[in-house]
PDB file of N, CA, C and O in Angstrom, chain B, residues numbered from 101:
ATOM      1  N   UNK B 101      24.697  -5.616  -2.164  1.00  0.00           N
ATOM      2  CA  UNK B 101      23.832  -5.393  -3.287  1.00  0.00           C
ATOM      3  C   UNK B 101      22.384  -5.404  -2.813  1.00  0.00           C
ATOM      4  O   UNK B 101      21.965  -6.205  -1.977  1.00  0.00           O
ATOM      5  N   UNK B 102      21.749  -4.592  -3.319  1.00  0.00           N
ATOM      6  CA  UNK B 102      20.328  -4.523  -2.846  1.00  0.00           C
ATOM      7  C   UNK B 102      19.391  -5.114  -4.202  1.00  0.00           C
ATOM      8  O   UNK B 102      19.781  -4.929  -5.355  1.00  0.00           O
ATOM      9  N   UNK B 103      18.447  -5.654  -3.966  1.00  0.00           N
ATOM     10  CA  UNK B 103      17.452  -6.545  -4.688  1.00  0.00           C
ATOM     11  C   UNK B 103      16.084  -6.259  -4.271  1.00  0.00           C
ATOM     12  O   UNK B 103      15.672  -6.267  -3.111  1.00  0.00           O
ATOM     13  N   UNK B 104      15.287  -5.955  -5.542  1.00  0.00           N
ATOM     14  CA  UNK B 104      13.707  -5.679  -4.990  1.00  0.00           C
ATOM     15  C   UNK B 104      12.954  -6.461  -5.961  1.00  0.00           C
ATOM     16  O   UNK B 104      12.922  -6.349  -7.187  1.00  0.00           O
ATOM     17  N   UNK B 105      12.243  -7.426  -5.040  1.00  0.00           N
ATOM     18  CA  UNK B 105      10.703  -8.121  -6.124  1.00  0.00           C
ATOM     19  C   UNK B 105       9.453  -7.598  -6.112  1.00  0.00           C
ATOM     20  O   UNK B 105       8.938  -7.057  -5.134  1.00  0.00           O
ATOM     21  N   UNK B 106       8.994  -7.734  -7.087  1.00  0.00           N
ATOM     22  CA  UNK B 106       7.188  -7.148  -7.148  1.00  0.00           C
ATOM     23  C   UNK B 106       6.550  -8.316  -7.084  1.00  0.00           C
ATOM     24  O   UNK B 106       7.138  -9.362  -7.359  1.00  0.00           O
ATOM     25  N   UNK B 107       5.534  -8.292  -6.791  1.00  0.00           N
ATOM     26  CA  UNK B 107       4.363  -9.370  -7.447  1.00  0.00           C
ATOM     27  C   UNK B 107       3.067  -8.549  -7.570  1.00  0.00           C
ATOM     28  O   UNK B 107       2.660  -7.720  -6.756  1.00  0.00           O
ATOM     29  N   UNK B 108       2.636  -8.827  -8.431  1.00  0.00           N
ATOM     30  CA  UNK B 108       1.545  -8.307  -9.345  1.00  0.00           C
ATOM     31  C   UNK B 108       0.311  -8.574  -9.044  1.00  0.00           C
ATOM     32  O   UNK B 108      -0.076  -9.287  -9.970  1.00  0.00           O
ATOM     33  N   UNK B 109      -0.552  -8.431  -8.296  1.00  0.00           N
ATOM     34  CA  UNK B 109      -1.938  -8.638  -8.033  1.00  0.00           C
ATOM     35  C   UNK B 109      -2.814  -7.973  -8.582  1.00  0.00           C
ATOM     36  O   UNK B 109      -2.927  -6.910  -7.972  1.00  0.00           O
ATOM     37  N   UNK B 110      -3.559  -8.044  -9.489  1.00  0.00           N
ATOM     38  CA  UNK B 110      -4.891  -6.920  -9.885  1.00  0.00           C
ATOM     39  C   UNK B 110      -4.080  -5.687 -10.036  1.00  0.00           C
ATOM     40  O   UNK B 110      -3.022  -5.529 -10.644  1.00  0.00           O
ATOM     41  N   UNK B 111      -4.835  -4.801  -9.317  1.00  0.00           N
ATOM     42  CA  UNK B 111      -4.308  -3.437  -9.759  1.00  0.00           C
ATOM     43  C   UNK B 111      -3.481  -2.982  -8.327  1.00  0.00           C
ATOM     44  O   UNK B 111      -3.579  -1.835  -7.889  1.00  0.00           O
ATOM     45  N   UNK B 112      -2.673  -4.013  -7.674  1.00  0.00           N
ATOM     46  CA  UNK B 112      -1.500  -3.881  -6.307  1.00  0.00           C
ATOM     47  C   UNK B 112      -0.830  -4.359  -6.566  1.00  0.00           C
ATOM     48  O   UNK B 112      -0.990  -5.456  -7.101  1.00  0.00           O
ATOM     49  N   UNK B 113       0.674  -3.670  -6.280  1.00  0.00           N
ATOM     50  CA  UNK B 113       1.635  -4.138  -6.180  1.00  0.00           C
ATOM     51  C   UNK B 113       2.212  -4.200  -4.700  1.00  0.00           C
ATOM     52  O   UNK B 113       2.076  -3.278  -3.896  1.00  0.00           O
ATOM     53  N   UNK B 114       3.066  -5.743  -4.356  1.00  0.00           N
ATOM     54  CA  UNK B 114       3.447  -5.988  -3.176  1.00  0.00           C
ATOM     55  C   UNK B 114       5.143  -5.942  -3.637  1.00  0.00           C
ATOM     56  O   UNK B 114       5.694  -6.353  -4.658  1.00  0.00           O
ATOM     57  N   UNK B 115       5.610  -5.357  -2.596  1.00  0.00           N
ATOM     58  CA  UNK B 115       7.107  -4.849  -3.092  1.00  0.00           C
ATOM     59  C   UNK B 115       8.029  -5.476  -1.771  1.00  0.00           C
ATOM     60  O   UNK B 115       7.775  -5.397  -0.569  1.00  0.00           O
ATOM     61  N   UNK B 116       9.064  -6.053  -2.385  1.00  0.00           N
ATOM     62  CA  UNK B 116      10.086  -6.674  -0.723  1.00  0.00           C
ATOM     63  C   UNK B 116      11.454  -6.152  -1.395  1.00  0.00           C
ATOM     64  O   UNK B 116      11.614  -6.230  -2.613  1.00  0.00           O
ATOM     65  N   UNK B 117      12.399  -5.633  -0.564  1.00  0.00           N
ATOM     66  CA  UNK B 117      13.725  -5.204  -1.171  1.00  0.00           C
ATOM     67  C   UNK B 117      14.401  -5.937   0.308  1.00  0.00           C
ATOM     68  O   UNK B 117      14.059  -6.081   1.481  1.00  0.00           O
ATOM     69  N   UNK B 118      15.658  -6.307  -0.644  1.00  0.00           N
ATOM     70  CA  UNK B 118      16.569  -7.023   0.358  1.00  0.00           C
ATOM     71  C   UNK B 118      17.751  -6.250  -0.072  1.00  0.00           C
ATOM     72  O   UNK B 118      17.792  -5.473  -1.026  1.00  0.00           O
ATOM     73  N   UNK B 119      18.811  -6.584   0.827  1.00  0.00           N
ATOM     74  CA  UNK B 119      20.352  -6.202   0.846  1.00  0.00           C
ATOM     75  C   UNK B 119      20.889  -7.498   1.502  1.00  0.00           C
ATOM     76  O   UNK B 119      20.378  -8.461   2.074  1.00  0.00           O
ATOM     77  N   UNK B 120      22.365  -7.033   1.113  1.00  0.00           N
ATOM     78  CA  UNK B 120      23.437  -8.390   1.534  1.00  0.00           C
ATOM     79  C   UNK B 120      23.547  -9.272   0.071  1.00  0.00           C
ATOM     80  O   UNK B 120      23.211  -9.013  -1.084  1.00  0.00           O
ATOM     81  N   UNK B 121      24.331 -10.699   0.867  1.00  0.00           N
ATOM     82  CA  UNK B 121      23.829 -12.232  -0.142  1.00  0.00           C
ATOM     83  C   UNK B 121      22.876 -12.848  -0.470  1.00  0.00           C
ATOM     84  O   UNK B 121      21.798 -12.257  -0.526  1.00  0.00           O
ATOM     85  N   UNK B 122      22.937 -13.851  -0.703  1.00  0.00           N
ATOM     86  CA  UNK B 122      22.364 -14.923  -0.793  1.00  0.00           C
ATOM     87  C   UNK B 122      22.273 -15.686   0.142  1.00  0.00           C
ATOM     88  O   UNK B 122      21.341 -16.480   0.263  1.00  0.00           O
ATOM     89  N   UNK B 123      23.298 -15.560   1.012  1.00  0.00           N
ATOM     90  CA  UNK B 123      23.063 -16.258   2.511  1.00  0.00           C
ATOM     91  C   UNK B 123      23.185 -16.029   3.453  1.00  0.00           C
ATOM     92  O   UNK B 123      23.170 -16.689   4.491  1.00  0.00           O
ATOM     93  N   UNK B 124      23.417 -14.408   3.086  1.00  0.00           N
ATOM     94  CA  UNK B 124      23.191 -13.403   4.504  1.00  0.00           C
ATOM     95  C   UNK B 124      22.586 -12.150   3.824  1.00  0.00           C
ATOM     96  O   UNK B 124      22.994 -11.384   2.951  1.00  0.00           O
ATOM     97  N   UNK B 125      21.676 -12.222   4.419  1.00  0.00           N
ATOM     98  CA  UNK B 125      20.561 -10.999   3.670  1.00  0.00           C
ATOM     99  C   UNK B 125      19.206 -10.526   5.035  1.00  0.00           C
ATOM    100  O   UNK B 125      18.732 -11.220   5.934  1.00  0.00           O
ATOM    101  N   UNK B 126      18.897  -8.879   4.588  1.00  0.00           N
ATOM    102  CA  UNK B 126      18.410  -8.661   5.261  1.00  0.00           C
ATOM    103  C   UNK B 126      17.071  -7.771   4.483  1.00  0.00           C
ATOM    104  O   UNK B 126      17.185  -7.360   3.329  1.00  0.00           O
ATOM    105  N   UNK B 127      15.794  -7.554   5.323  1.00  0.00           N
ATOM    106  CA  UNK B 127      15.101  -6.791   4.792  1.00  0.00           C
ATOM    107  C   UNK B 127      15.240  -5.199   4.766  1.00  0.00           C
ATOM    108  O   UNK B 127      15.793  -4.679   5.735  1.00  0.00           O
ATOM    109  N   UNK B 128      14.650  -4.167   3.442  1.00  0.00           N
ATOM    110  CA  UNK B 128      15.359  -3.186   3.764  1.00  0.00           C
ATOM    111  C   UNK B 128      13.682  -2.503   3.588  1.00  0.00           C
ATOM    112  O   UNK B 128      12.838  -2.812   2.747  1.00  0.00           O
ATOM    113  N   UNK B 129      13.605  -1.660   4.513  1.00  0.00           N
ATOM    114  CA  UNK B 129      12.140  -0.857   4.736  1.00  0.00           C
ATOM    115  C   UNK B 129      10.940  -1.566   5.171  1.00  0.00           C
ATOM    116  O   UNK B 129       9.828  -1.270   4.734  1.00  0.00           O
ATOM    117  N   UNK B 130      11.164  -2.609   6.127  1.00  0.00           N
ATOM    118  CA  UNK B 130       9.608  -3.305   5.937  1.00  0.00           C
ATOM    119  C   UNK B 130       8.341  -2.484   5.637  1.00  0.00           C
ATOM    120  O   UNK B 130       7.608  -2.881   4.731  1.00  0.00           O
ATOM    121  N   UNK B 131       7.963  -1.157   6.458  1.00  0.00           N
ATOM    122  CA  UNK B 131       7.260  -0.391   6.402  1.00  0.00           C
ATOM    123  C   UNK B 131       6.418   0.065   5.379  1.00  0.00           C
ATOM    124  O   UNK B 131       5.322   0.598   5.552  1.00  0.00           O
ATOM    125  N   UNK B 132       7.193  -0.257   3.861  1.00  0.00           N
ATOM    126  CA  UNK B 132       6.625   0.337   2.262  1.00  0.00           C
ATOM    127  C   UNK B 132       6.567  -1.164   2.032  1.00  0.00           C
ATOM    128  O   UNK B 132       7.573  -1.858   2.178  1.00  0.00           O
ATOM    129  N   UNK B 133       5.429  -1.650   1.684  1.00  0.00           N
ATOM    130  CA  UNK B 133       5.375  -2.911   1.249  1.00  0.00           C
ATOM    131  C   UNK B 133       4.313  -2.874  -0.096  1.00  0.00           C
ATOM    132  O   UNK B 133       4.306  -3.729  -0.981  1.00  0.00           O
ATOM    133  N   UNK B 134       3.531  -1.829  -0.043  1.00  0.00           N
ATOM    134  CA  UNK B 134       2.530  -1.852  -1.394  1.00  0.00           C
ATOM    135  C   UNK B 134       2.093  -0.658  -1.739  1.00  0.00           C
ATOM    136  O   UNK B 134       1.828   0.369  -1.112  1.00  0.00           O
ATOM    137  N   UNK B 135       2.054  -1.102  -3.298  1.00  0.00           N
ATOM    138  CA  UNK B 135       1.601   0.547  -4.361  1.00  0.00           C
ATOM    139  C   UNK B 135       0.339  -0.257  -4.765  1.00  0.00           C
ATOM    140  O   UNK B 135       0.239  -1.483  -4.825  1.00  0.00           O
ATOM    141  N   UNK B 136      -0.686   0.759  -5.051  1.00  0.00           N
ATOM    142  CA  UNK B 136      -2.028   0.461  -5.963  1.00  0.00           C
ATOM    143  C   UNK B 136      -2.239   1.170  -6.601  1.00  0.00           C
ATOM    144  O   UNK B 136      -1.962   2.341  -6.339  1.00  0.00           O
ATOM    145  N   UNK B 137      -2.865   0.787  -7.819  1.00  0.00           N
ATOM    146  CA  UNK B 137      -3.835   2.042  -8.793  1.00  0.00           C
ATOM    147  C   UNK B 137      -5.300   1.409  -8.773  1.00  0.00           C
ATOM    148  O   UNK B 137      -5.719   0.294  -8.462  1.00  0.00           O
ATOM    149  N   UNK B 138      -6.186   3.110  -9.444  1.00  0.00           N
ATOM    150  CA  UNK B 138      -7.506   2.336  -9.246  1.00  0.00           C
ATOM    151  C   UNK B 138      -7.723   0.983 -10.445  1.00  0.00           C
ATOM    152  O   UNK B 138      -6.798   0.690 -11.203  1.00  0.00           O
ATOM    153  N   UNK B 139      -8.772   0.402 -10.468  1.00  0.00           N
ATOM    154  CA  UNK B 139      -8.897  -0.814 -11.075  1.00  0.00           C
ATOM    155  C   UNK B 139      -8.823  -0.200 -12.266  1.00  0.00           C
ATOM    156  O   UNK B 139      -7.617  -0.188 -12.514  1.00  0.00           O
ATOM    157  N   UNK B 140      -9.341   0.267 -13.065  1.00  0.00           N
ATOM    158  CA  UNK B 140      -9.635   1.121 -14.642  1.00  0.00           C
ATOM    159  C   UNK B 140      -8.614   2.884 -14.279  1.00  0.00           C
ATOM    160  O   UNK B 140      -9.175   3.976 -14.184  1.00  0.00           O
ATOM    161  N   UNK B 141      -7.063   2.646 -14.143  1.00  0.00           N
ATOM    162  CA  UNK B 141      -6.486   3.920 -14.622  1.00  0.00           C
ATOM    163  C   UNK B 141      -6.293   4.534 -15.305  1.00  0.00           C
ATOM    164  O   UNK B 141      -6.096   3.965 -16.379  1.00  0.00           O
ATOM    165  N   UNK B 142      -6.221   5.460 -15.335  1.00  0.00           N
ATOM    166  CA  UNK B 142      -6.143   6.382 -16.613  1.00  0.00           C
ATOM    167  C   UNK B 142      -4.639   6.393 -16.255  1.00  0.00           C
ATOM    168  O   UNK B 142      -4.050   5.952 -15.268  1.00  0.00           O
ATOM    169  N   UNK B 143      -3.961   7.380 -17.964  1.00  0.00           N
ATOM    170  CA  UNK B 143      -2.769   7.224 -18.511  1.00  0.00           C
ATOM    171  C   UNK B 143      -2.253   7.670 -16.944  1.00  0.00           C
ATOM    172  O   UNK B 143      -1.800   6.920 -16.080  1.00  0.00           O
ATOM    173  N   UNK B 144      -2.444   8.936 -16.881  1.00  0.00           N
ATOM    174  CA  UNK B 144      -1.898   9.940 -15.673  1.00  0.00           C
ATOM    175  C   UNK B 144      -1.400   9.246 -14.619  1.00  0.00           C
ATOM    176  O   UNK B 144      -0.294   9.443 -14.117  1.00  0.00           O
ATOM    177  N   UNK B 145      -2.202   8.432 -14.272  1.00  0.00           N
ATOM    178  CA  UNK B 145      -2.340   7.793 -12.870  1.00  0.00           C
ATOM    179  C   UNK B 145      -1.160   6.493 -12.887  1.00  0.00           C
ATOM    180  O   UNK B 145      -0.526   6.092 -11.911  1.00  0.00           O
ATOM    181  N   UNK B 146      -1.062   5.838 -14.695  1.00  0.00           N
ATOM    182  CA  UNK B 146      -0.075   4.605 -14.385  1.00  0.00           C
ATOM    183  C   UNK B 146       1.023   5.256 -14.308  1.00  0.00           C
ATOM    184  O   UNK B 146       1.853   4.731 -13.565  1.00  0.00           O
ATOM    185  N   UNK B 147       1.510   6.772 -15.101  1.00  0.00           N
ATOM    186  CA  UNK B 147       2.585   7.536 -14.842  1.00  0.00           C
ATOM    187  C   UNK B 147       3.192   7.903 -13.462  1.00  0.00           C
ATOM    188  O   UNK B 147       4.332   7.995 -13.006  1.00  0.00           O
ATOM    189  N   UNK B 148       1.407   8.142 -12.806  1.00  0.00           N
ATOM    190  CA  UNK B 148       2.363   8.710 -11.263  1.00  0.00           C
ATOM    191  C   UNK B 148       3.035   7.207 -10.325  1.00  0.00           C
ATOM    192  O   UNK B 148       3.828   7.327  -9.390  1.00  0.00           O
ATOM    193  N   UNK B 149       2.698   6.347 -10.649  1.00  0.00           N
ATOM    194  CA  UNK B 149       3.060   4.851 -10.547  1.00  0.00           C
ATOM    195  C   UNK B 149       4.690   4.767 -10.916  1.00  0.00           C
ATOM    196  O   UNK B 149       5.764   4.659 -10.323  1.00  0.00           O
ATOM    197  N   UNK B 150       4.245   4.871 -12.096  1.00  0.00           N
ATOM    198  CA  UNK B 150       5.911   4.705 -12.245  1.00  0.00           C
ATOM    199  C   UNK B 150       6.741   5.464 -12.209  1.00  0.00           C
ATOM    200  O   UNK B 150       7.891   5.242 -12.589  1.00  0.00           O
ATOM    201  N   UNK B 151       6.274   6.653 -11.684  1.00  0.00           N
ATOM    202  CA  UNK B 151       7.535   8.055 -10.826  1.00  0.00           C
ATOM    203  C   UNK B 151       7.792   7.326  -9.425  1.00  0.00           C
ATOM    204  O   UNK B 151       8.855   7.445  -8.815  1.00  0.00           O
ATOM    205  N   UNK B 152       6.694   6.547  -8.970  1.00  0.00           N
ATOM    206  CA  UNK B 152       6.766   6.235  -7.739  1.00  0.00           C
ATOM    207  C   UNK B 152       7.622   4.922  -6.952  1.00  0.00           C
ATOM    208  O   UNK B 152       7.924   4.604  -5.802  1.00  0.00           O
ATOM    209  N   UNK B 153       7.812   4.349  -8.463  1.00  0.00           N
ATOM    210  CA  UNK B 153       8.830   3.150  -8.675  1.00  0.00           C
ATOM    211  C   UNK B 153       9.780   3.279  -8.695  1.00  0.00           C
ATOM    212  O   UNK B 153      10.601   2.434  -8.338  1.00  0.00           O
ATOM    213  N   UNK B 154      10.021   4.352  -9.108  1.00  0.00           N
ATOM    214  CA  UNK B 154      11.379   5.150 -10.173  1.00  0.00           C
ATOM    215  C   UNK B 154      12.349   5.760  -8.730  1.00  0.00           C
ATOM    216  O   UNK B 154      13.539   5.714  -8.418  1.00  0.00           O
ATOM    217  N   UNK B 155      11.243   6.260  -8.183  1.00  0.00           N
ATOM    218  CA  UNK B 155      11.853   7.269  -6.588  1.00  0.00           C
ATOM    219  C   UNK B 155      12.477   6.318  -5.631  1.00  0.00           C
ATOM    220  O   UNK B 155      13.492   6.585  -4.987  1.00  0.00           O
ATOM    221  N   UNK B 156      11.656   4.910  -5.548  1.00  0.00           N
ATOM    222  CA  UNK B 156      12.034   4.007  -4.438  1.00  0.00           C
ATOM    223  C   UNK B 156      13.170   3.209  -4.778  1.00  0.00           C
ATOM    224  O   UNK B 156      13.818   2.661  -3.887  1.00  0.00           O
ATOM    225  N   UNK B 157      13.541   3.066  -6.267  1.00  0.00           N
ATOM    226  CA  UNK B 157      14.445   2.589  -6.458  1.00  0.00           C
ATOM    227  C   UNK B 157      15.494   3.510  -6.415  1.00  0.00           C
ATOM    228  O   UNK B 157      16.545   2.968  -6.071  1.00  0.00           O
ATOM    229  N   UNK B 158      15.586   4.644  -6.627  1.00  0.00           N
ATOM    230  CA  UNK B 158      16.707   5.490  -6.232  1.00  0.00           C
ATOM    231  C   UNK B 158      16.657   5.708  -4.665  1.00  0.00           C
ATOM    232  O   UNK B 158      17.641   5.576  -3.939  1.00  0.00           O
ATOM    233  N   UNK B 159      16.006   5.888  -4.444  1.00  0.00           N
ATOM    234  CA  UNK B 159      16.420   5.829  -2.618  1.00  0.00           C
ATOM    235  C   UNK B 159      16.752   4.593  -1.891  1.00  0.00           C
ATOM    236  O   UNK B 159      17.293   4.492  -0.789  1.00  0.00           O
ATOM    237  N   UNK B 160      16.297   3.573  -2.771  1.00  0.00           N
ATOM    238  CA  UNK B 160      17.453   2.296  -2.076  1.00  0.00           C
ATOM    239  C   UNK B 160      18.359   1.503  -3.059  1.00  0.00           C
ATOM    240  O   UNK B 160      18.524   0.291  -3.197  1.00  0.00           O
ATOM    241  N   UNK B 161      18.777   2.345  -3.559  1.00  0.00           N
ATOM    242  CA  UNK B 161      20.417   2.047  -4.700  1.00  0.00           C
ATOM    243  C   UNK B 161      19.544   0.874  -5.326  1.00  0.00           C
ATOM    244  O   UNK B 161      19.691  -0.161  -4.675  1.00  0.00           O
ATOM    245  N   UNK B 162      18.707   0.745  -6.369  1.00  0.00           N
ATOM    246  CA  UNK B 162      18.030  -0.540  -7.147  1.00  0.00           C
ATOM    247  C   UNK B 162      18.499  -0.322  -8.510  1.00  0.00           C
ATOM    248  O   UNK B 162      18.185  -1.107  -9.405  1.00  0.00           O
TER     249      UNK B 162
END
């Protein structure tokens, strides 16, 4: 099973996805670790955000 957390900073998001258990688990992509928008986004911009959420979770079964 694969598992992904956010944490929410200002206008960044820090993203970690794991696979496996609970007591055997591994990291999956270290490489993609953060999305941002500018500080004051417009509608457009939180949309392309959440296409961009939307994509990473389909490319790692979320």
């Amino acid at each position: 099973m694969n598992v992904m957390g956010i944490m929410l900073k200002a206008n960044e998001m820090r993203i970690v996805t794991l696979t496996g258990t609970r007591t055997a688990h591994e990291l999956i992509n270290p490489k993609f670790n953060k999305l941002a928008v500018d500080k004051h986004p417009q509608q457009a911009e939180v949309k392309i955000l959440i296409e961009q959420i939307s994509q990473y979770c389909d490319a790692n079964n979320i």
